[in-house]
LODOMAR-599969 format. One record per atom (N, C-alpha, C): residue in three letters; x, y, z. Coordinates in steps of 0.1 Angstrom, whole numbers, padded with zeros to 4 digits, always signed. Example, Ala and Ser with C-alpha at 12.3 -4.5 7.8 and 13.67 -1.06 7.14 Angstrom:
Ala+0132-0057+0078
Ala+0123-0045+0078
Ala+0132-0033+0078
Ser+0128-0022+0071
Ser+0137-0011+0071
Ser+0129+0000+0079
END
This chain:
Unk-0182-0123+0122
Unk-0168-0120+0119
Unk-0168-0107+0111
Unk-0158-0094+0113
Unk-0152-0087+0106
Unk-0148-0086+0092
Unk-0147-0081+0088
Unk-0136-0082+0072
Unk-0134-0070+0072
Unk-0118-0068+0068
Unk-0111-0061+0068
Unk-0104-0063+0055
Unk-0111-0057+0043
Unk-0104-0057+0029
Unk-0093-0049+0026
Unk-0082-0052+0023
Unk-0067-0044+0018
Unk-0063-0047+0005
Unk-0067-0035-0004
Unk-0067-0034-0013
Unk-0053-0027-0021
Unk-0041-0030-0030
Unk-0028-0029-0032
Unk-0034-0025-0043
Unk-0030-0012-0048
Unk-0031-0009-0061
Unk-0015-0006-0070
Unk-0014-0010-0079
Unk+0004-0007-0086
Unk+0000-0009-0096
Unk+0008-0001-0107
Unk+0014-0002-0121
Unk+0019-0011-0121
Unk+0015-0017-0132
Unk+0024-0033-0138
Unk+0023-0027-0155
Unk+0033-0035-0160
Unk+0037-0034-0173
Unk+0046-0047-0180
Unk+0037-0052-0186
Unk+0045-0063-0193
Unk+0054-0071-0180
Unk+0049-0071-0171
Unk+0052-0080-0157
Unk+0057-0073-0144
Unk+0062-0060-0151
Unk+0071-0054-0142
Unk+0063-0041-0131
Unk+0070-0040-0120
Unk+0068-0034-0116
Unk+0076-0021-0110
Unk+0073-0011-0104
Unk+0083-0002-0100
Unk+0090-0007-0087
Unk+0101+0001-0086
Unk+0108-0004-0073
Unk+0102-0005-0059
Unk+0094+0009-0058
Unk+0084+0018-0050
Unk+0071+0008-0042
Unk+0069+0005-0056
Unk+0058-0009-0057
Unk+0062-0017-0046
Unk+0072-0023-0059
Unk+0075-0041-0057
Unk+0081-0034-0036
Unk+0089-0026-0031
Unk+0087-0027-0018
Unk+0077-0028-0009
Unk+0068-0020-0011
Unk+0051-0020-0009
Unk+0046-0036-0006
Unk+0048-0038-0022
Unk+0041-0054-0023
Unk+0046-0064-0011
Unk+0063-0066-0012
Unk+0068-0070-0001
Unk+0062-0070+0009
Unk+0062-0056+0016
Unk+0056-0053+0035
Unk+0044-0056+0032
Unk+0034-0057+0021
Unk+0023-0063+0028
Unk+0020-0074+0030
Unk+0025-0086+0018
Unk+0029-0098+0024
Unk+0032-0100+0031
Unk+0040-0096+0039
Unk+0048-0100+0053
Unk+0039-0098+0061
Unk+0034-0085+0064
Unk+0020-0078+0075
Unk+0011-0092+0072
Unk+0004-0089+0060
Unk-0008-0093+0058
Unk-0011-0107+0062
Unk+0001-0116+0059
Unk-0004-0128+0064
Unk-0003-0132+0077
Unk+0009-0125+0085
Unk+0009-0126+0101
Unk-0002-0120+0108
Unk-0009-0107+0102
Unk-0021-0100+0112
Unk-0035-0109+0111
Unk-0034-0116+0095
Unk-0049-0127+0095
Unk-0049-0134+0102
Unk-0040-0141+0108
Unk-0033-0156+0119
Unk-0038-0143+0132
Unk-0031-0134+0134
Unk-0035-0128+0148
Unk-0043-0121+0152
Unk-0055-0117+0141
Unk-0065-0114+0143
Unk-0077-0121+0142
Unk-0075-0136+0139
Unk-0084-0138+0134
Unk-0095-0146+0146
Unk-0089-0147+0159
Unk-0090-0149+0172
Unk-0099-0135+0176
Unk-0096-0125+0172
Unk-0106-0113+0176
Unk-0115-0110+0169
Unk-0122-0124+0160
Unk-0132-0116+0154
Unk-0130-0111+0140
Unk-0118-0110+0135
Unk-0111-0105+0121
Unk-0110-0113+0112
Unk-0113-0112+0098
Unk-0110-0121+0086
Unk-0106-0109+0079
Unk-0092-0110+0076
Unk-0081-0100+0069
Unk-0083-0107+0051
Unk-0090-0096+0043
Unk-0083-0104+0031
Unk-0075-0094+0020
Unk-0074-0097+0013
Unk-0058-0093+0006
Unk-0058-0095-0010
Unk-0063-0083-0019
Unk-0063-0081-0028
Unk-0054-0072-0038
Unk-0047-0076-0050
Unk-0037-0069-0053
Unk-0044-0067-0067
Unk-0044-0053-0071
Unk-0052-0043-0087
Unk-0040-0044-0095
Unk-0038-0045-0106
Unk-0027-0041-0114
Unk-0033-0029-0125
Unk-0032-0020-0125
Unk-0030-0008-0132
Unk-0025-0006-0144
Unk-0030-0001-0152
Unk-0024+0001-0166
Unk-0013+0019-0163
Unk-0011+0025-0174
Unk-0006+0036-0171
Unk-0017+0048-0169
Unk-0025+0047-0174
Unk-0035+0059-0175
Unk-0041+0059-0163
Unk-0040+0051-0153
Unk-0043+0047-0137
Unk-0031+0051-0128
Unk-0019+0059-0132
Unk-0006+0055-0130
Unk-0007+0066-0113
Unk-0017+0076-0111
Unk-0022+0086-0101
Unk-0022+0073-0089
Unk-0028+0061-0093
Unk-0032+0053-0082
Unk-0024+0043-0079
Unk-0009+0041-0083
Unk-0001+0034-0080
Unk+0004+0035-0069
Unk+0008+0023-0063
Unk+0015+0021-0045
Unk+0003+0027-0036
Unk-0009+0028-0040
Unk-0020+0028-0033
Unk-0025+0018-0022
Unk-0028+0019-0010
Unk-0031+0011-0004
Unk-0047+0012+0000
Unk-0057+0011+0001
Unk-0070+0006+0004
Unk-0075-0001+0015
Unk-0080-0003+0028
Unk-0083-0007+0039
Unk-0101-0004+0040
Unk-0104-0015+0034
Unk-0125-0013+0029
Unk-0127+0001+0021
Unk-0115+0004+0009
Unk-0117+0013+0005
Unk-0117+0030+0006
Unk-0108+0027+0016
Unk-0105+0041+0026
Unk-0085+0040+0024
Unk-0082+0050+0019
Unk-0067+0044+0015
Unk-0059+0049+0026
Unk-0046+0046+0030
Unk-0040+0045+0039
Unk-0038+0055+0044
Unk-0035+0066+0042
Unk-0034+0081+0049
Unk-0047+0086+0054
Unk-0056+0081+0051
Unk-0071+0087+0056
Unk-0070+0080+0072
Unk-0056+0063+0072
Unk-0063+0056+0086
Unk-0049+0063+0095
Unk-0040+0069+0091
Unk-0029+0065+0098
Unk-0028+0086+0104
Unk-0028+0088+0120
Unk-0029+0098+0119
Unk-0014+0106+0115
Unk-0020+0117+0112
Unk-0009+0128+0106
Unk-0002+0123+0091
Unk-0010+0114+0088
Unk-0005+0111+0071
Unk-0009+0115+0060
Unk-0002+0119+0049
Unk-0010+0125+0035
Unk-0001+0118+0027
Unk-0004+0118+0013
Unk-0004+0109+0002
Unk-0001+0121-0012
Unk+0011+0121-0012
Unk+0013+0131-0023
Unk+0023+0122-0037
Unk+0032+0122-0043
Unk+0041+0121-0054
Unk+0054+0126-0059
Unk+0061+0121-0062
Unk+0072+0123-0064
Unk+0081+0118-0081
Unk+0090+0126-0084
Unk+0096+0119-0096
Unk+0101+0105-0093
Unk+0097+0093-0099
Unk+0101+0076-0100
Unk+0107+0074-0107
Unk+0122+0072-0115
Unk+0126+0068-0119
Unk+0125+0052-0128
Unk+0120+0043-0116
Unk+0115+0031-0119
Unk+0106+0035-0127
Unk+0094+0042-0123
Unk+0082+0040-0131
Unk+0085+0049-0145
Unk+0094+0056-0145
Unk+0098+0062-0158
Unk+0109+0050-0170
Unk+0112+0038-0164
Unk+0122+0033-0171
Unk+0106+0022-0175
Unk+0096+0020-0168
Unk+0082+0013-0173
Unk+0077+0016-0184
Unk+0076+0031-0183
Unk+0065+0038-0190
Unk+0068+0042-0205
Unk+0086+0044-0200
Unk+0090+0051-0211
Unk+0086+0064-0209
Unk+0085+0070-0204
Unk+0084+0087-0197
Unk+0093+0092-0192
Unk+0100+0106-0193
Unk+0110+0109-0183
Unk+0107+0117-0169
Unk+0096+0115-0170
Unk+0087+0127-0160
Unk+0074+0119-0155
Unk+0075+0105-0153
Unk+0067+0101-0145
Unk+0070+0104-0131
Unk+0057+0102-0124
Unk+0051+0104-0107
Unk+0048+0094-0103
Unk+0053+0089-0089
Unk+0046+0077-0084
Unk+0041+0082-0071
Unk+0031+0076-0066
Unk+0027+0081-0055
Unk+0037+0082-0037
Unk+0034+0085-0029
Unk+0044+0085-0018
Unk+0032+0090-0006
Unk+0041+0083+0001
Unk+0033+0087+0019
Unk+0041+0092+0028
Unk+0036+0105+0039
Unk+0045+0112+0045
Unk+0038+0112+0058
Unk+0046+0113+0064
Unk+0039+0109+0077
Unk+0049+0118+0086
Unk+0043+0131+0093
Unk+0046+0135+0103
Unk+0058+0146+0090
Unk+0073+0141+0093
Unk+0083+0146+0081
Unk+0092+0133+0077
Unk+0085+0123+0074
Unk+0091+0114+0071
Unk+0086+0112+0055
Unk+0094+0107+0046
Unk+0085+0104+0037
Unk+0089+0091+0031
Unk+0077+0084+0028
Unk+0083+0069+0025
Unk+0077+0069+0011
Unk+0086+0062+0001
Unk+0086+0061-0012
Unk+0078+0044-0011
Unk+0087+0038-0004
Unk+0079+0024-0005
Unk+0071+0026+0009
Unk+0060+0017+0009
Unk+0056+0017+0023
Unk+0058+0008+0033
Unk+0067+0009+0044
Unk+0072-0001+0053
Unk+0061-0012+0059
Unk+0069-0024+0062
Unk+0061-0032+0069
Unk+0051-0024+0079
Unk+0059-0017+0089
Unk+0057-0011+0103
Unk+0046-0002+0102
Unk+0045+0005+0086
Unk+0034+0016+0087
Unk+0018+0007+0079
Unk+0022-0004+0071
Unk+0011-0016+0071
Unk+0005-0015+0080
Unk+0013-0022+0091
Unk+0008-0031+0101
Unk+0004-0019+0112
Unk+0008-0008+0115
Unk+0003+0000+0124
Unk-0015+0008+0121
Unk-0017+0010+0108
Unk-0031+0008+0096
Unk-0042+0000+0101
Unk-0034-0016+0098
Unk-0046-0025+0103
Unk-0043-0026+0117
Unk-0037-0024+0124
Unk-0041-0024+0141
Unk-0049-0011+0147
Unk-0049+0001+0137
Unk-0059+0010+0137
Unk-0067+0005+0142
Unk-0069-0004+0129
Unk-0090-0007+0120
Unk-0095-0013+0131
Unk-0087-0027+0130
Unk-0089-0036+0133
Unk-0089-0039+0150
Unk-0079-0032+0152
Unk-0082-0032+0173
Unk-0077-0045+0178
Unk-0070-0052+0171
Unk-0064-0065+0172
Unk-0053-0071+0174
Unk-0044-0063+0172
Unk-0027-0067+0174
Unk-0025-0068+0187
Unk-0015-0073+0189
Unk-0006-0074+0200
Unk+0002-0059+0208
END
């Protein structure tokens, strides 16, 4: 059998998370437990680990990981750059925090959609429908 580790890295603070995040967190739950069920017929054991980050980690927030290879490395034409977060500045107490962001092609996603999850592990993994 395969394994296919997905690694969720985010800022947390006294429970909270950024908006950016907490959408992120969403789409992978949703992906992640539907693609283990449908992969796991090819060979695949999908597992699903979530980092919580202090601030001085804050570069590696909304980070995704796929065996340690983070999401723009699997998805073509994608880079991984940052932007002003509001959320993560009402966290931090900063007025000039950055959260990370994914751009793909000229699109740029602040949270990361279900659709760009799940298009990632059907990369890796060679397994989807």
């Amino acid at each position: 059998m395969n394994t296919l580790e997905i690694e969720w890295r985010h800022l947390e603070k006294d429970g909270s998370t950024c908006i950016r995040c907490t959408d992120t967190g969403q789409a992978l739950n949703e992906v992640v437990a539907k693609l283990a069920e449908e992969c796991r017929p090819h060979g695949w054991e999908i597992k699903y680990k979530e980092t919580k980050l202090t601030e001085e980690d804050i570069t590696e927030s909304n980070m995704i990981l796929f065996n340690g290879v983070p999401i723009e490395s699997v998805i073509p034409e994608a880079k991984a750059s940052e932007s002003h977060c509001e959320s993560c500045c009402e966290i931090t107490g900063e007025p000039t925090t950055s959260c990370r962001t994914l751009e793909i092609k000229d699109q740029l996603y602040e949270g990361i959609p279900a659709s760009i999850v799940r298009e990632a592990i059907c990369e890796l993994a060679q397994c989807c429908k």
